[in-house]
C-alpha positions as CSV (number, residue, x, y, z in Angstrom):
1,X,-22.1,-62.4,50.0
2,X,-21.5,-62.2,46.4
3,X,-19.0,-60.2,44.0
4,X,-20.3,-59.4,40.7
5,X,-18.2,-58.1,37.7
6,X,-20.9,-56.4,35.2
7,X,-20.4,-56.3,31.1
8,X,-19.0,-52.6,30.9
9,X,-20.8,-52.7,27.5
10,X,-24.3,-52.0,28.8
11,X,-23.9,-48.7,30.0
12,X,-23.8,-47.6,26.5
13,X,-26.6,-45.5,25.9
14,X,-29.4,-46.2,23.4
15,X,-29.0,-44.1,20.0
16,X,-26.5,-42.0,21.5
17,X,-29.3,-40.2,24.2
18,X,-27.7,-39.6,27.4
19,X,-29.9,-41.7,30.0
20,X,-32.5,-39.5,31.9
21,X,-31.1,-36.8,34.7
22,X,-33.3,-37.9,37.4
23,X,-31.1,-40.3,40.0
24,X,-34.1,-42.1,41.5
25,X,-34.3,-43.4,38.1
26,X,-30.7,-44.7,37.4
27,X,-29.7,-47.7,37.1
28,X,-26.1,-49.4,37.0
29,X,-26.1,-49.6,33.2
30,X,-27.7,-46.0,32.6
31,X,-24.9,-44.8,35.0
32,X,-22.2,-46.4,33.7
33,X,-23.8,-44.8,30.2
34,X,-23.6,-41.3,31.6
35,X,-20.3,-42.2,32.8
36,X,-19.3,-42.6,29.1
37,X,-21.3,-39.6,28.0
38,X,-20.0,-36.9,29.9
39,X,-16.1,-38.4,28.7
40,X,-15.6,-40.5,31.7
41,X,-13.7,-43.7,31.3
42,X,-14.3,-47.1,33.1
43,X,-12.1,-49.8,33.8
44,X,-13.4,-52.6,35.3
45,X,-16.5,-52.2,38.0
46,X,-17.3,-54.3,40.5
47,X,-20.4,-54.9,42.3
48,X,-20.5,-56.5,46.3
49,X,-23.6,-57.8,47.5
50,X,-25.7,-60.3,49.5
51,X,-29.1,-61.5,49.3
52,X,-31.8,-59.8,51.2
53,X,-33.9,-61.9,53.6
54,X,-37.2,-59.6,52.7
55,X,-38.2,-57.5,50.1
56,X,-41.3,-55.4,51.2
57,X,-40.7,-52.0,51.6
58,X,-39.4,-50.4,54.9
59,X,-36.8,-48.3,56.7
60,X,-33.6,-49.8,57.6
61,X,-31.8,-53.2,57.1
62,X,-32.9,-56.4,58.2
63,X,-30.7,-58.3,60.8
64,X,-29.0,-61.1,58.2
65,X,-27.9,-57.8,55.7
66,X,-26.9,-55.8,59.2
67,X,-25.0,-58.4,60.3
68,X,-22.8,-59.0,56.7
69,X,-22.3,-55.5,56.2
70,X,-18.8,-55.6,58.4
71,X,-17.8,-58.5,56.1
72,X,-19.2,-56.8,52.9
73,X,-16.5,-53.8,53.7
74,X,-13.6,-56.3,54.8
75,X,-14.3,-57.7,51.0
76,X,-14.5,-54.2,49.9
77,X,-11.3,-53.3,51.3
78,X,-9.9,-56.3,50.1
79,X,-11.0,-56.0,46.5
80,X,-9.4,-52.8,46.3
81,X,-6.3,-53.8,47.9
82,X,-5.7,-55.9,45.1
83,X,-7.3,-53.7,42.6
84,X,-4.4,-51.2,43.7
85,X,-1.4,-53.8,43.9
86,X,-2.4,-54.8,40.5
87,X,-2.2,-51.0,39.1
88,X,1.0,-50.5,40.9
89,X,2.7,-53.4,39.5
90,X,1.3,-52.7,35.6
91,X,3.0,-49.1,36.5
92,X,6.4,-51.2,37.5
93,X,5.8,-49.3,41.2
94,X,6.4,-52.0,43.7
């Protein structure tokens, strides 16, 4: 299980061209680009992962990822726990 916190500055997109429409073809940075481009703003982002045990194409997860996926959303719930406790307390809420 890993926690990744991306550069926001590589969603920016290339010569001001909003990144292609098609959304089998976006990535995180072209996302975070049209994001940007249609006025949206982004804090911080925050990426939750874990390593695959295969690669090949198929259907469905293999047993290692199946069995993190209930501690990949405890750490998702957790993360934004904080996230949320942090926002509150920078708006003086308690």
């Amino acid at each position: 299980m890993f926690v990744i916190e991306p550069d926001l500055g590589l969603g920016t997109p290339l010569n001001g061209v909003p990144p292609a429409m098609n959304a089998h073809d976006l990535d995180p940075a072209s996302v975070l680009g049209l994001v940007r481009h249609l006025g949206g703003r982004i804090d911080r982002v925050l990426v939750v992962g874990c390593e695959p045990q295969q690669t090949d194409e198929r259907i469905g997860l293999s047993e290692p990822v199946q069995r993190a996926v209930g501690e990949a959303a405890r750490l998702v719930r957790e993360l934004l726990g904080g996230s949320r406790q942090s926002e509150m307390s920078s708006k003086g809420g308690s």
